[in-house]
N, C-alpha and C positions, 0 to 999 in steps of 0.2 A: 840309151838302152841299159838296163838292169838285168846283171847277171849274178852268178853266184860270188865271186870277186864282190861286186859289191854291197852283198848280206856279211859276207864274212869280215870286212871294213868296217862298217857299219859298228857290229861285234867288236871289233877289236876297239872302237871309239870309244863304247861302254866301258870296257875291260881297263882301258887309258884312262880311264877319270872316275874307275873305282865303284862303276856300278853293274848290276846282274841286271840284264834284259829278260825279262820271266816271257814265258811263252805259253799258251795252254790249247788244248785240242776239242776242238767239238765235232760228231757228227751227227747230220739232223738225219729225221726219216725212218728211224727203225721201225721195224712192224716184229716181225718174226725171225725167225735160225734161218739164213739162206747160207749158199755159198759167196754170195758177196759179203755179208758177214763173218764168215770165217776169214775171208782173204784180209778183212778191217780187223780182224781181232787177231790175226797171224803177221801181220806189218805192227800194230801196237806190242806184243810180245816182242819182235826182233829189234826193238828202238827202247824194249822197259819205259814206253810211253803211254802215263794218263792216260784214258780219255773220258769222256761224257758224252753219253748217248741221249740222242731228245728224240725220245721214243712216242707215236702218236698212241693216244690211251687205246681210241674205239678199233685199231686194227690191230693192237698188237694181242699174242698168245702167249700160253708155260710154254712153249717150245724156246720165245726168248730169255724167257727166267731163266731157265732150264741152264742152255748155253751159256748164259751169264753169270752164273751160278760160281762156275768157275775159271772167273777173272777179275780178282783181286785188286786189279785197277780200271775197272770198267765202273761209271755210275752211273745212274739214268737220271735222265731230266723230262718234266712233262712238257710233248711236243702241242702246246692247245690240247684238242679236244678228237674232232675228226680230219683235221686238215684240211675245212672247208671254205672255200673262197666266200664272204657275204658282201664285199664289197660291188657300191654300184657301178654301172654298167659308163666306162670308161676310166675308172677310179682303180688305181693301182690295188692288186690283191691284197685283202685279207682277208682272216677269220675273223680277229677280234680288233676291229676297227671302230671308227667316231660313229658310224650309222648305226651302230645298233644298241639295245637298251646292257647299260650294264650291268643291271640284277641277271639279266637272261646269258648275259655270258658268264658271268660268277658261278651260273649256276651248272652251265657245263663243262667249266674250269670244275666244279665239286666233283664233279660226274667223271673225269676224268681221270683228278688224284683218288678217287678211290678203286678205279681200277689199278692205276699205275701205284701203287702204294698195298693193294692186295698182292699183285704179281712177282712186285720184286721188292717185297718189304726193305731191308736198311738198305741195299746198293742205290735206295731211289731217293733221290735231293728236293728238298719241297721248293723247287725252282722253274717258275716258267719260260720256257722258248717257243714266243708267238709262232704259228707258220707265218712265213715271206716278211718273218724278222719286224711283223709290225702291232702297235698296240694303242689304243685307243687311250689319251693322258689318262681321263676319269679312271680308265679299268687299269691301269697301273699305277695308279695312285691308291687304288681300294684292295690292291694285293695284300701287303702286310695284315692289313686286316682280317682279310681272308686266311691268314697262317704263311703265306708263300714267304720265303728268307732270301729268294733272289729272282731274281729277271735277266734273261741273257737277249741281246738281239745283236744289229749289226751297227757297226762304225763306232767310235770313238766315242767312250760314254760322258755323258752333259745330264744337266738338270738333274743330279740327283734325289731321291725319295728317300725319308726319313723313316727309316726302320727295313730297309730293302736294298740289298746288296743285289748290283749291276755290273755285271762282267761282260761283256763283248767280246766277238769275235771281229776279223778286221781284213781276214786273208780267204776271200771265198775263190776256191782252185776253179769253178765252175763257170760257165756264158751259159748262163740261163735261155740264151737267144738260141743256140745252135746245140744247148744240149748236149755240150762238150769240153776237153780240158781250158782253160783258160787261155794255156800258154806259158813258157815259163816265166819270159819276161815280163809282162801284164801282173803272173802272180809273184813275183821277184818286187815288182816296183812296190805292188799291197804294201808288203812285212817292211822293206825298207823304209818308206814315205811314214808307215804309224812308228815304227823305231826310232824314226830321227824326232821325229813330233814329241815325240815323249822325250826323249833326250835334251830337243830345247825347250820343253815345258809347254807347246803348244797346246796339246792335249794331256789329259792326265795320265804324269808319271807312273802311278802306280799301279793303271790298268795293264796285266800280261796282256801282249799282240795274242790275239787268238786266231789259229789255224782253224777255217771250216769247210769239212768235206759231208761228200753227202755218198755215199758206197753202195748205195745201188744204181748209182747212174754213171759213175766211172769211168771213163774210157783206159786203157793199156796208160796214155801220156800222164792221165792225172795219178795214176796211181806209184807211175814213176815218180812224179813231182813229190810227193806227198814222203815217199819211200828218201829221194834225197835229201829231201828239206828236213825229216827229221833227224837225217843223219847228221846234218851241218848244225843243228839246235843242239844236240847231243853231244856233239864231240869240241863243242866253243870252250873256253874255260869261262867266259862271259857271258854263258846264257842259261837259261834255268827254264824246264819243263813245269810246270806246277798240277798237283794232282785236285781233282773239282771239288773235293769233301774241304780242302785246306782254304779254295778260293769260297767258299759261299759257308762253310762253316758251322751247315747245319743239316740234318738228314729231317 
């Protein structure tokens, strides 16, 4: 069983052998100003913690700009396109997956940064975050091209692309199945398991563990989680928050 005892070990492992555990924040799904966004942007204020928003282009409005406006550590990322599932019929969801042509997604990827790139001019990162974290090799291989300077999706990043910076996230608080908190321990083992992986070089050292929440679907537990976990990232002498403009490096 994985508790906060053993994140905080973990931490101190780093700190014993002289290295910074970086950590960075993602939350997918924004559309608009709600009050579950204010209670995500009133938990980032109270931790001075990053974050990046992977905001969908076709739903979102100024009322997000707007709000966003002023927070100075808020970025955006473009969430796809419409958040639409095209995958076939038993095949795990996506938008931009192997079945479809990829001029025709390039071209709603265009269709997207120009909204997302009108609305919230510099806070927005020319970085894409597939919906349900998946992406078709061809169309992430034909990003750089396209202008995009990074791709975020989920687990442990491999098979790097030549001219496109890959950050991940690793620690998803959510059961997609029940539409509810994870759990502590469940999400305790996430952050712990990519932490040591990195520490023995299993996976790549110098990806930050990325935390990812999704704030409109939150229950009371996950938003505790989220509230302690950044508290314990915060206050390590051995761990380091990293802001999304430093990890992708490009607006």
């Amino acid at each position: 069983m994985t508790g906060w005892p053993d994140l905080s070990r973990e931490l101190d492992a780093w700190g014993e052998a002289g290295l910074t555990a970086t950590f960075w924040w993602r939350d997918d799904d924004a559309t608009t100003a709600t009050p579950a966004l204010d209670r995500l942007l009133a938990l980032r204020a109270a931790h001075e913690a990053p974050i990046a928003l992977a905001v969908i282009p076709s739903r979102t409005d100024e009322t997000l700009a707007k709000r966003l406006a002023a927070e100075p550590q808020a970025a955006v990322l473009q969430h796809g396109w419409a958040h639409a599932n095209h995958a076939m019929i038993g095949a795990s969801k996506a938008e931009f997956g192997p079945d479809r042509d990829t001029a025709l997604m390039l071209g709603e990827l265009a269709r997207g940064w120009t909204a997302i790139g009108t609305l919230f001019g510099a806070v927005a990162l020319r970085v894409l975050v597939p919906p349900h974290n998946r992406i078709a090799p061809a169309l992430a291989a034909a990003l750089p091209a396209a202008a995009y300077a990074g791709l975020s999706t989920y687990g442990a990043r491999k098979n790097p692309i030549r001219e496109l910076i890959q950050v991940n996230t690793h620690i998803d608080i959510m059961n997609w199945r029940t539409r509810r908190f994870l759990g502590e321990e469940a999400a305790l083992d996430l952050a712990v398991a990519h932490l040591k992986a990195r520490r023995a070089g299993i996976v790549d050292p110098d990806e930050p563990t990325g935390l990812l929440t999704h704030h409109l679907v939150h229950d009371d537990e996950a938003w505790r989680f989220a509230d302690v976990f950044l508290d314990a990232v915060r206050a390590h002498a051995a761990a380091r928050l990293c802001a999304p403009h430093m990890l992708f490096g490009a607006s």
